[in-house]
C-alpha positions as CSV (number, residue, x, y, z in Angstrom):
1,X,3.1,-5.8,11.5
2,X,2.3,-8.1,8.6
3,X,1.1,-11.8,9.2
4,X,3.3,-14.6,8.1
5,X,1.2,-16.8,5.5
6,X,2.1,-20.0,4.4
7,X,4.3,-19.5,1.1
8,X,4.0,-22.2,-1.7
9,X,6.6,-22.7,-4.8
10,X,9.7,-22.6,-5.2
11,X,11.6,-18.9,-5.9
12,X,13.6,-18.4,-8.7
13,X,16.8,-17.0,-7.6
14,X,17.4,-13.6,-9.3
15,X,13.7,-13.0,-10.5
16,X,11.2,-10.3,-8.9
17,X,8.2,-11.4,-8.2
18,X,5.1,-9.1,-8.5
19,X,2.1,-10.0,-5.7
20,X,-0.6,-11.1,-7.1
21,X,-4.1,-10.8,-4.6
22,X,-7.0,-13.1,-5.0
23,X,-9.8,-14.8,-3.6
24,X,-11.0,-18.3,-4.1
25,X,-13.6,-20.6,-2.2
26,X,-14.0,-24.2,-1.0
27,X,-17.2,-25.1,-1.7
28,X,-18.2,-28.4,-0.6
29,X,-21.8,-30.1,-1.6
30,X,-23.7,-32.6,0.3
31,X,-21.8,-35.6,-0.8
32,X,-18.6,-34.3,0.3
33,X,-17.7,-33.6,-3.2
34,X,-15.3,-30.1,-3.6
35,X,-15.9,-27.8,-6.9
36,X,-13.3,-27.1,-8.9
37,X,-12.8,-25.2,-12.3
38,X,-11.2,-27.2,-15.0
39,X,-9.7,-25.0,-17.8
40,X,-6.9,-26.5,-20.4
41,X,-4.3,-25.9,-18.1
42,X,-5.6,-27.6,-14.9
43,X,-7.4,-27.9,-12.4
44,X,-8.3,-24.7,-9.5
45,X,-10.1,-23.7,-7.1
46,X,-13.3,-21.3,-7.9
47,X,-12.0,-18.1,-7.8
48,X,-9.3,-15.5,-9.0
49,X,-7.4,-12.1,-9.0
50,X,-8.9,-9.2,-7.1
51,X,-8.9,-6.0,-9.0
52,X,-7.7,-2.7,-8.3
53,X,-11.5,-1.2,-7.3
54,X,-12.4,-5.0,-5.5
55,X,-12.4,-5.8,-2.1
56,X,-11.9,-9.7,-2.1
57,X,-15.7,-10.7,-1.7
58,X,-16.6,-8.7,-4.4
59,X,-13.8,-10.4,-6.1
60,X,-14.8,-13.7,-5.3
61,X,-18.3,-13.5,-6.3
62,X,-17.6,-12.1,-9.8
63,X,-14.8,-14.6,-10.5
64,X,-17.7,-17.3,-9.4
65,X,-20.0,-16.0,-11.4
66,X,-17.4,-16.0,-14.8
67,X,-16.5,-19.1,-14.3
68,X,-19.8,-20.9,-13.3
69,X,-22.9,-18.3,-13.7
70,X,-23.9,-18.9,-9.9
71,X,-24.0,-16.8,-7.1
72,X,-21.6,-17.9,-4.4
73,X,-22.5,-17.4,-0.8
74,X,-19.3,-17.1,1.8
75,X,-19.8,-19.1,4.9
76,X,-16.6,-17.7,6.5
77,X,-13.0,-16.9,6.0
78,X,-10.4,-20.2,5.8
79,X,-6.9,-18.4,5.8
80,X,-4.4,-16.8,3.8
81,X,-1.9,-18.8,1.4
82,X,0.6,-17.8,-1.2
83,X,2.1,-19.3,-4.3
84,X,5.4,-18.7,-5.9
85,X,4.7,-19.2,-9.9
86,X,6.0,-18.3,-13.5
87,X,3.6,-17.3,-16.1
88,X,3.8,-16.4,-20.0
89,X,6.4,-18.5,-20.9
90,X,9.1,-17.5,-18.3
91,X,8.4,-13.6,-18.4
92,X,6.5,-12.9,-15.3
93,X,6.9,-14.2,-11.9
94,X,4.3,-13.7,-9.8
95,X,3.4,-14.4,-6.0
96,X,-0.5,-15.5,-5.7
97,X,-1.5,-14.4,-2.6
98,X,-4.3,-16.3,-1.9
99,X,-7.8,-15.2,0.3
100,X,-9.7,-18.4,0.8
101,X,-13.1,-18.6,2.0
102,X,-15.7,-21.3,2.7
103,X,-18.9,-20.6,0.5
104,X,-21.9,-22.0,-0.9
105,X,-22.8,-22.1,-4.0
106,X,-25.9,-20.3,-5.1
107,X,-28.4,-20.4,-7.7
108,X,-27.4,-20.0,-11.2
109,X,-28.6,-16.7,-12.6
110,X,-26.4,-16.4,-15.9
111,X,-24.3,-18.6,-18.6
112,X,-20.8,-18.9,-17.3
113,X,-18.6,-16.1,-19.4
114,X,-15.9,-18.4,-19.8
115,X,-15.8,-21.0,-22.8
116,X,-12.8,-22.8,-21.5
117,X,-13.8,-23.1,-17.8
118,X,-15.7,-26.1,-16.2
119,X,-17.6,-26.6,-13.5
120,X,-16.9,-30.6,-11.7
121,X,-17.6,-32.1,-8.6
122,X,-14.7,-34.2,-7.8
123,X,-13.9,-36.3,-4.1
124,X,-12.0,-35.0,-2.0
125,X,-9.1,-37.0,-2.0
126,X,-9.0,-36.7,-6.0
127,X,-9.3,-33.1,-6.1
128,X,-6.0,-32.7,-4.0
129,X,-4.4,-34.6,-6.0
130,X,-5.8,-32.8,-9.3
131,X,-5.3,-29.4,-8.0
132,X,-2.8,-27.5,-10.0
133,X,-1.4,-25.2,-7.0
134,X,-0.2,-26.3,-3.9
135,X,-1.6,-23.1,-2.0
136,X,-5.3,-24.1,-2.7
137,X,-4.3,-28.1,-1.6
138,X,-3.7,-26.0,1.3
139,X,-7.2,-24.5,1.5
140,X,-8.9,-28.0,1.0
141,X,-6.7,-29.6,4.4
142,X,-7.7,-26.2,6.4
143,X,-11.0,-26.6,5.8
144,X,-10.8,-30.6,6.3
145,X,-9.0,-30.0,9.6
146,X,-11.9,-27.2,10.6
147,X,-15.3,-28.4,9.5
148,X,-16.2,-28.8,12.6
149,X,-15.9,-25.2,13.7
């Protein structure tokens, strides 16, 4: 039996959309700030697609590691989320299907690999309302409503 999710986006009647698994982490700091990876488009949670050979930890920690050059240490699993979405200029429809864990960041032991990608520490409250996807708005008010567990 498969587990209803929580399902994001709005589908586009008439289109196919192709699942699309990844893995992405909360990581909260000290101050109660929430990291998040700002590329051109927006603003996301660390993370991204699990490949064909990845399991979604190994997923998450090179995605982490692409995008910031740290080591990310997973605390414990949040919950699954997806998000209904159109890519490439109304070709592909895809449905993220979203893996999110709580994690810690850990040290830094290269240079991020991607130019365009960002680390920033932003409040709560502002990164729900930068965040690009509502499935990872999602992740931030699970982990909000369970921090103390």
């Amino acid at each position: 039996m498969k587990m209803a999710i929580p399902q994001f986006g709005k589908r586009v009647p008439g289109k196919v959309y192709v699942d699309r698994p990844g893995a992405y982490a909360v990581i909260v700091n000290e101050r109660g700030d929430v990291a998040l990876i700002r590329v051109p488009q927006g603003y996301f949670l660390p993370g991204g697609g699990i490949d064909p050979h990845e399991d979604a930890l190994a997923a998450l920690a090179r995605e982490v590691r692409e995008e910031t050059g740290h080591e990310v240490q997973v605390v414990r699993e949040l919950g699954w989320a997806s998000q209904l979405l159109v890519v490439r200029h109304d070709e592909l429809h895809l449905n993220k299907v979203g893996r999110f864990f709580v994690a810690r960041l850990g040290p830094k032991t290269q240079a991020p690999q991607e130019s365009d990608h960002s680390l920033e520490w932003l409040p709560m409250a502002e990164a729900k309302k930068r965040l690009r996807h509502e499935f990872q708005v999602w992740a931030l008010a699970q982990f909000e409503s369970s921090a103390g567990t």
